[in-house]
Wavefront OBJ file of the C-alpha trace (Angstrom):
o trace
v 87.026 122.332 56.883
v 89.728 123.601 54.499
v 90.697 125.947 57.185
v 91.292 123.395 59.699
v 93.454 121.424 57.177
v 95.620 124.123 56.772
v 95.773 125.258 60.509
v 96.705 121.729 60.735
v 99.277 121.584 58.228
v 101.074 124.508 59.640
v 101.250 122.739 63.036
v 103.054 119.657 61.268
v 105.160 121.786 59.402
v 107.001 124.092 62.148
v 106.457 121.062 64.721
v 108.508 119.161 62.010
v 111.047 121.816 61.650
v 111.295 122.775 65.129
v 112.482 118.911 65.720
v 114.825 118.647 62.858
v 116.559 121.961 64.038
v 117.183 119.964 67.246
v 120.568 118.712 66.071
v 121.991 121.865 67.329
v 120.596 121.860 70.240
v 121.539 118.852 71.422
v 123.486 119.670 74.987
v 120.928 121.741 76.027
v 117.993 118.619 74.691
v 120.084 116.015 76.556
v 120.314 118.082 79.798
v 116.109 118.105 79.867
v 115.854 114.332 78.725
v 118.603 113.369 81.866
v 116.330 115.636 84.424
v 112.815 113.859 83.289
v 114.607 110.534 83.040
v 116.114 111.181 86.566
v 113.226 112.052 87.641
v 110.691 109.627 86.466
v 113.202 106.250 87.677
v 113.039 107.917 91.324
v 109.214 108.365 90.766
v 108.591 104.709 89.123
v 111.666 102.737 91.991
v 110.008 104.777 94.964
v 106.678 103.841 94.615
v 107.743 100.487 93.366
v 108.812 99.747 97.010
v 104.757 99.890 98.382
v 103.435 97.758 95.398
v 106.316 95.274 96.011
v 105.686 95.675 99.607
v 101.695 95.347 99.253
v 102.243 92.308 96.467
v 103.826 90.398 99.216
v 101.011 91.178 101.656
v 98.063 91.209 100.012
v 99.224 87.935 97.852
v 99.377 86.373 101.735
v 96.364 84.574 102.439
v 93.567 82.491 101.040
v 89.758 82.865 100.761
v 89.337 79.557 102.440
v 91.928 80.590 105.549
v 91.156 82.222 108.498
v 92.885 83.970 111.547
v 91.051 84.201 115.074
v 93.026 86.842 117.166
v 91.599 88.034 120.618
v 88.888 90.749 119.726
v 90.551 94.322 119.701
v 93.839 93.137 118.800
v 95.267 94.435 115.725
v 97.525 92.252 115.147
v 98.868 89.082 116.113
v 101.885 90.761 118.576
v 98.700 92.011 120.826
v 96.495 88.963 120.792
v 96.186 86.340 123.634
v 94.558 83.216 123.358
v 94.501 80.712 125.937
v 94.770 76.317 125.222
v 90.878 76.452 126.069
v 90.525 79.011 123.603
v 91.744 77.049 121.074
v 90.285 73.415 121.583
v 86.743 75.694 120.872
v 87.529 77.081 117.939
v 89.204 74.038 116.625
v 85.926 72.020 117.464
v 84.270 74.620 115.306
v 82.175 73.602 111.965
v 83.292 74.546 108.870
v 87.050 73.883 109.464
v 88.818 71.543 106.692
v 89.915 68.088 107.873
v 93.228 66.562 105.690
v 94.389 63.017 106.059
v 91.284 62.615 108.970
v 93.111 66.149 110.671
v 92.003 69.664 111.447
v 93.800 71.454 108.984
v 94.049 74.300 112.654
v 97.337 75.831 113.894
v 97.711 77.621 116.906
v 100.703 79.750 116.406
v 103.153 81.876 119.093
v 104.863 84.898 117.159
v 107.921 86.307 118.837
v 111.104 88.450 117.394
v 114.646 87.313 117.382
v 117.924 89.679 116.231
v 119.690 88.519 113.051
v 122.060 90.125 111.491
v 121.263 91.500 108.158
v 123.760 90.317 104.851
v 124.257 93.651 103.808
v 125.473 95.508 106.803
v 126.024 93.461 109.277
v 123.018 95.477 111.520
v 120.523 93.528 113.777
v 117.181 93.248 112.425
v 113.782 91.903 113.889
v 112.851 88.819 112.193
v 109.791 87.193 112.981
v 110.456 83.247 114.943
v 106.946 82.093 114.383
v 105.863 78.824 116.916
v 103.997 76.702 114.997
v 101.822 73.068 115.247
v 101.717 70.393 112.512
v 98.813 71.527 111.046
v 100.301 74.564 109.811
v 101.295 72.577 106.911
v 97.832 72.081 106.596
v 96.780 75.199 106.974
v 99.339 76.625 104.669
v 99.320 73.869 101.617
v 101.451 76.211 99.660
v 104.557 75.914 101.714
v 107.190 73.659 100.431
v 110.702 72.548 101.635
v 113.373 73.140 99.415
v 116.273 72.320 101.457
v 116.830 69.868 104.407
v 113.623 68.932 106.032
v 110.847 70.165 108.991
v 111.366 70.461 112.652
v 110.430 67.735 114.624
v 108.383 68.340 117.240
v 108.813 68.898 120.788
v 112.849 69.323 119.618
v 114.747 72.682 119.374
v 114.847 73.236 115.962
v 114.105 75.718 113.363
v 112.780 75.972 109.576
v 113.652 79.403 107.491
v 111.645 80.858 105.022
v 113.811 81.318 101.651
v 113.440 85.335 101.865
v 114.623 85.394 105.194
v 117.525 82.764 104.444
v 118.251 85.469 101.229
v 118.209 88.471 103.314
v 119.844 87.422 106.850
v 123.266 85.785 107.966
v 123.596 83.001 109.821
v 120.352 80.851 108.470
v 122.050 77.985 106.746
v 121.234 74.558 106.887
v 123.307 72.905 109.739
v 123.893 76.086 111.399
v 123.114 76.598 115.062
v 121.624 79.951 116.787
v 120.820 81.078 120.228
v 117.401 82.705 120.853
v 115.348 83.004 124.022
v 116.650 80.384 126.522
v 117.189 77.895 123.615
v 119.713 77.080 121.077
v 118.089 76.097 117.695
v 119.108 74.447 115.061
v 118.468 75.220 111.348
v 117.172 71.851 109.792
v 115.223 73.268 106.596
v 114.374 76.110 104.198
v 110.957 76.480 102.790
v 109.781 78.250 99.701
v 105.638 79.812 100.262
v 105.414 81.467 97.322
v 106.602 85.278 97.876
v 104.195 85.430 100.822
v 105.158 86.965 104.724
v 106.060 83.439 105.312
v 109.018 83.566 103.488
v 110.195 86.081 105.735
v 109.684 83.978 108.999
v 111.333 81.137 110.509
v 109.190 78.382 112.052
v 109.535 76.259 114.890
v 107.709 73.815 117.298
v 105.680 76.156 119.049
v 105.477 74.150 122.072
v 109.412 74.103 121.988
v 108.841 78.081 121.771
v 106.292 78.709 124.863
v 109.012 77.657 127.947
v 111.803 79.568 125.658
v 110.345 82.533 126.221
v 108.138 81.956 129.522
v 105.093 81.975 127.542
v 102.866 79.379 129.854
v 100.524 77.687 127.595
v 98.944 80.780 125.515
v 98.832 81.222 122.280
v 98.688 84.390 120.217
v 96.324 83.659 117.167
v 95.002 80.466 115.066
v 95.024 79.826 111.208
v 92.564 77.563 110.085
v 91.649 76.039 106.649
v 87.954 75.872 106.356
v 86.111 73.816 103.925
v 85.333 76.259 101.353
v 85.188 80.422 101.096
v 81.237 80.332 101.994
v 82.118 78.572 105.225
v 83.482 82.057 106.315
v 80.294 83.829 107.648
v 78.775 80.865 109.488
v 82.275 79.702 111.105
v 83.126 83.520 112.473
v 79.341 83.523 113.699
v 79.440 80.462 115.404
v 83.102 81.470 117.585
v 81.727 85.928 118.273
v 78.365 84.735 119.604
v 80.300 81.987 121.894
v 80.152 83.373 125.040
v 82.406 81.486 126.032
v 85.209 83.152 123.751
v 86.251 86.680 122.917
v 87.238 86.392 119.639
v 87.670 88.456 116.216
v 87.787 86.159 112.691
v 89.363 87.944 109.828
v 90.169 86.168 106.547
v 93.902 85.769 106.662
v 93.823 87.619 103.267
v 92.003 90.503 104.943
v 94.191 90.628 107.933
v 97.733 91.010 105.863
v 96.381 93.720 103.713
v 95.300 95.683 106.772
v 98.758 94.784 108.157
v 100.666 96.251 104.702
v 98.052 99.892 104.645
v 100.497 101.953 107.077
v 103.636 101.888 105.621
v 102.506 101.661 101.755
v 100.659 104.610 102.639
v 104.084 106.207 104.208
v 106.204 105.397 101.116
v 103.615 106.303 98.439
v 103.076 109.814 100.163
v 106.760 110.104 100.755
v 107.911 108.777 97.047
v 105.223 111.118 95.599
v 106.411 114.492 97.637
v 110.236 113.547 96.447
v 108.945 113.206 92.581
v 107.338 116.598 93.039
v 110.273 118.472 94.107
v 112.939 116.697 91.513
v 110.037 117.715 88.890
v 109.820 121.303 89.592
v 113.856 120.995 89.616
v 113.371 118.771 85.900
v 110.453 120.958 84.970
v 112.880 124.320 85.382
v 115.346 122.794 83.255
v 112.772 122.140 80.608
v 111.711 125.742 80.729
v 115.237 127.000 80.107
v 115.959 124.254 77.364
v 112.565 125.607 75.365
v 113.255 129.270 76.259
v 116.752 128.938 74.637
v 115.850 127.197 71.615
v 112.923 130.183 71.087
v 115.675 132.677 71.501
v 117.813 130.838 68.872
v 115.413 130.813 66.599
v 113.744 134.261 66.627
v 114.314 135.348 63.012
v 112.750 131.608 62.156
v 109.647 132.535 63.996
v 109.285 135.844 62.782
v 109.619 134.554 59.328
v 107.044 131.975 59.811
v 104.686 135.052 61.633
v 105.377 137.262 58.280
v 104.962 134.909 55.740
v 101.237 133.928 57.438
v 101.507 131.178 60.157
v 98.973 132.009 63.027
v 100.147 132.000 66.394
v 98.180 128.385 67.009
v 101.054 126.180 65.107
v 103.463 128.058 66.585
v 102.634 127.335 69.974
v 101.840 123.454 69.893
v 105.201 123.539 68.307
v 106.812 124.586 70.541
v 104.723 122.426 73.200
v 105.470 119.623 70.844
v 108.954 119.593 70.895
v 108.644 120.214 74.796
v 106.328 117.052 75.140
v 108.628 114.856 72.579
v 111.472 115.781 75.007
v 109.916 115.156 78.117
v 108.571 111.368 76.400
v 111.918 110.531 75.512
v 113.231 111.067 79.138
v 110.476 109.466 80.746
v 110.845 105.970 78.066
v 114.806 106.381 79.442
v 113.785 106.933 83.390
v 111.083 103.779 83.150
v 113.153 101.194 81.430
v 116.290 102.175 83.513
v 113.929 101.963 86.787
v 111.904 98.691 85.393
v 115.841 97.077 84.603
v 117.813 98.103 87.858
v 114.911 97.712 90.389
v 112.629 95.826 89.333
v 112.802 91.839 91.189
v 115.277 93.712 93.612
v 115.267 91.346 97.128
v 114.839 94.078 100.240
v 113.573 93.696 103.721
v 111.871 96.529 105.846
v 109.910 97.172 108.862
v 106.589 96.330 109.057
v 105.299 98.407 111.453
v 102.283 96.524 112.926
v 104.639 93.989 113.430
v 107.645 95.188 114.548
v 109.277 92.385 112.359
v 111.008 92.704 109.157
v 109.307 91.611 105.591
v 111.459 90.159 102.550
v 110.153 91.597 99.590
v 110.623 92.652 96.282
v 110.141 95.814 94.351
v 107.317 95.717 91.782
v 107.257 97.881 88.255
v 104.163 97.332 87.144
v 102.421 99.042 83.459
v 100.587 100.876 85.606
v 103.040 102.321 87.718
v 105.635 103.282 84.378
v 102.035 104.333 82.442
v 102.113 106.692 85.779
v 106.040 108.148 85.277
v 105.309 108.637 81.801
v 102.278 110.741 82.252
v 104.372 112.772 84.739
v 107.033 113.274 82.474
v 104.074 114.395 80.311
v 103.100 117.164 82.786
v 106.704 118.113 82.957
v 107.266 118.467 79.573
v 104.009 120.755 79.048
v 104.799 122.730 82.032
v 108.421 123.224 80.808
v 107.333 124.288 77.416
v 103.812 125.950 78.124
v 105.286 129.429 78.796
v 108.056 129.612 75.761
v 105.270 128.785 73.899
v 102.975 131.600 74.493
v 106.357 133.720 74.312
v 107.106 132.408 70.758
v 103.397 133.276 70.018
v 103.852 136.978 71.046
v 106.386 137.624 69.649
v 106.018 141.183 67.715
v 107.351 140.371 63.966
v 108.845 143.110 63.588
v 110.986 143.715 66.699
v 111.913 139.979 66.349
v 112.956 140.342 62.409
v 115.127 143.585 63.259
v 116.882 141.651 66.800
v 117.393 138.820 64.811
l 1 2 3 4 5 6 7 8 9 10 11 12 13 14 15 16 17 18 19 20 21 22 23 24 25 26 27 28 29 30 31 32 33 34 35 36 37 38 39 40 41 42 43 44 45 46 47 48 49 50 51 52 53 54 55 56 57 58 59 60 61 62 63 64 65 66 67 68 69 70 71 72 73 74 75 76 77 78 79 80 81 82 83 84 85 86 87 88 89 90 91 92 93 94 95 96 97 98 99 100 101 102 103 104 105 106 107 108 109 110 111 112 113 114 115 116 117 118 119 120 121 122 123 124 125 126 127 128 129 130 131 132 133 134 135 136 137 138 139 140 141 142 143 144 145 146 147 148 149 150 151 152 153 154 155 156 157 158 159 160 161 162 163 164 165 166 167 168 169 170 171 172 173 174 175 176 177 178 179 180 181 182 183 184 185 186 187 188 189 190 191 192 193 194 195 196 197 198 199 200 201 202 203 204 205 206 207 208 209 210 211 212 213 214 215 216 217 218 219 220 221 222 223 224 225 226 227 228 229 230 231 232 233 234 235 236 237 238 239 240 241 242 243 244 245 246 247 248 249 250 251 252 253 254 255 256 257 258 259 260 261 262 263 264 265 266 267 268 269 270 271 272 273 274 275 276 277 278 279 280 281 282 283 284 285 286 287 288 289 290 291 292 293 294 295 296 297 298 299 300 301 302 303 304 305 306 307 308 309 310 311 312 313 314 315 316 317 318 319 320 321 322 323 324 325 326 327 328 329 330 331 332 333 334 335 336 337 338 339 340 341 342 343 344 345 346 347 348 349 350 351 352 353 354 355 356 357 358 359 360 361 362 363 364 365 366 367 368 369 370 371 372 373 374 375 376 377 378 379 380 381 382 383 384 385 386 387 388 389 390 391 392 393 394 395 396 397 398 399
C-alpha cells in the first residue's frame, strides 16, 4: 500500500510539473488545442445534421395516426389509391370521429420548384393535396398567419419551415404550379414536423392541376386510441377487396429519414477520422517537442528515483489535458454556431426537400469529447514510452 502511495505521488508530482512548465510551450500547446478543437466542431456540426434531420422525422407522427399506402409502396410518391379505396378504409372501425367527422384525409403529394432564399436555386418542395379532415387528422397544426384554403378554390397554405427557407411564400403572394395559379392565403406552424416543410392545398383543386383523375396517393387517419392499431390494419390487409399496407405514421417517417442519416453519419464520421489523424499528428509533434525540451528534467527525475510509470502518464496526462481543452473549445463553438441552425435538404425517398434544424445533443458533444480523448492519447502515447526510455545517462550528458 505504501508503495502505491508513492508510485502515486510521483505521478502527481511530474504530471503537475509537466503542466506548469507549459507556459513555455504555449505556441506549440495552442497549435494541438486549435487541431482537436477543429476537429471535434466538424465531428459534433456533421453529425448534428442526421440527428436534426432524424428529430424532424421521427418527431412526425402519432401513436394514434395511421398511413394506408398501396402495399409495396415505399413511400407515398409510389402509392395509388383509388376514391373506392378510400370510402373502405374510411368506413373502417377504429377511426376517430371529431365534431360527428372522420378525423380521415386522403391526400395527393406532388413537387413544385421554388426558389431557395439563399441562392436563388430551384428546389423540390413538397405541394401536398389535402381534405378537411387533415386538420383532424393532424390536431397539432396551427395557423399563424392569414387563414386555410377554402375548398374547391385555388389556393395554398405554407408550412412556417418552408415559408423560412423558400422565396416567394408570403401571404398575398400568387404562384404558378401545374395548370393552376395559387394563391398563398396562410402559414401554419406543426410543431418542427415534415409538415412544416410542405404547403397544403385543396386536394381536389390539385387532381385536374396535374391530370390526376380521381386517385389518391395515401390516407392519414386518426384512430381512437394506439390499441386500435392492430385490429384497424387487420380489418383493411384481409379485405379482399383492397390492397393495402398500414404503417403508423410515426413508423413510416422514421423509415423515410434511415437513408440519408445513415449517408451523413457514415460520411461525417470518415471526415472526423481523417482531420483526427491530421489533429492527432500535430499532437504527436507538440508532446515529442516538449520531451525533447525537457530531457535533462527527465533524466533528473530518472536519477534521483522516479520509475518510468509517472513518467509516462505524465506525459499522457498533459497529452489528454490538451486534447480536453480543445475538444470543451470545438463542442461549445459547434453547440453555439450550429446548433438551432434552419437548413433544408433532400430527402431522398421523397424527392422533396425537408426544413430542419441541426441538433447538438449531450450525447453527441459527450461523443466529440471522447474523440478528442482518443486523440489526445494517441498523440501522446508514443512520447510517452520515449520519455520512459530514455537512458539517464545519454540524456544527462545531451542535455
Amino acid at each position: 500500500m505504501t508503495s502505491l502511495i508513492a508510485w502515486l505521488d510521483q505521478v502527481l508530482l511530474v504530471t503537475w510539473t509537466n503542466l506548469k512548465s507549459l507556459r513555455g510551450r504555449l505556441g506549440s500547446a495552442a497549435t494541438a488545442v486549435v487541431g482537436v478543437a477543429g476537429v471535434v466542431s466538424v465531428f459534433v456540426a456533421v453529425l448534428s445534421i442526421a440527428q436534426g434531420f432524424r428529430a424532424t422525422m421521427e418527431g412526425t407522427g402519432a401513436p394514434d395516426r395511421v398511413l394506408v399506402m398501396r402495399s409495396g409502396a415505399s413511400a407515398e410518391m409510389n402509392s395509388l389509391l383509388r376514391r373506392d379505396d378510400v370510402r373502405i378504409i374510411e368506413n373502417t372501425p377504429g377511426i376517430r370521429r371529431v365534431d360527428g367527422e372522420p378525423a380521415v384525409s386522403a391526400e395527393l403529394f406532388v413537387v413544385v420548384d421554388v426558389p431557395k432564399r439563399s441562392t436563388g436555386t430551384q428546389a423540390n418542395v413538397p405541394l401536398r393535396g389535402v381534405q378537411p379532415g387533415a386538420f383532424r387528422v393532424r390536431d397539432n397544426v396551427k395557423i399563424v398567419e392569414g387563414r386555410r384554403f377554402t375548398p374547391g378554390r385555388k389556393e395554398v397554405i405554407v408550412g412556417s419551415g418552408a415559408a423560412a427557407e423558400f422565396a416567394g411564400l408570403r401571404v398575398g403572394n400568387t404562384l404558378r404550379w401545374g395548370r393552376n395559379e395559387w394563391t398563398v392565403v396562410g402559414r401554419f406552424d406543426a410543431g418542427g414536423t415534415v409538415a412544416d416543410s410542405e404547403i397544403w392545398c385543396d386536394v381536389g383543386v390539385l387532381q385536374p392541376a396535374y391530370r390526376r383523375g380521381s386517385t389518391f396517393q395515401a390516407v392519414y387517419a386518426k384512430l381512437t386510441s394506439p390499441k386500435a392499431f392492430d385490429q384497424f390494419k387487420a380489418a383493411l390487409t384481409s379485405d379482399p377487396r383492397l390492397d393495402v399496407e398500414v404503417k403508423r405514421e410515426s413508423e413510416y417517417f422514421a423509415d423515410q429519414s434511415k437513408a440519408l442519416t445513415q449517408f451523413i453519419s457514415v460520411a461525417g464520421t470518415l471526415i472526423a477520422v481523417l482531420m483526427g489523424i491530421g489533429a492527432a499528428f500535430g499532437a504527436l509533434n507538440t508532446m515529442y517537442t516538449a520531451v525533447a525540451s525537457r530531457t535533462r528534467e527527465i533524466a533528473t527525475l530518472r536519477a534521483l528515483g522516479f520509475r518510468p510509470g509517472p513518467v509516462v502518464l505524465s506525459v499522457l496526462g498533459e497529452s489528454l489535458a490538451l486534447a480536453l481543452v480543445g475538444g470543451l473549445v470545438g463542442g461549445v463553438l459547434a453547440y453555439l454556431f450550429f446548433n438551432g441552425y434552419q437548413v433544408a435538404t433532400l430527402n431522398w425517398q421523397s424527392f422533396s426537400q425537408v426544413a430542419f434544424a441541426f441538433r447538438i445533443t449531450p450525447v453527441l458533444l459527450a461523443q466529440g469529447m471522447v474523440y478528442a480523448l482518443v486523440i489526445g492519447l494517441v498523440g501522446g502515447l508514443f512520447p510517452a514510452i520515449r520519455a520512459a526510455r530514455l537512458p539517464v545517462a545519454t540524456a544527462l550528458r545531451e542535455a
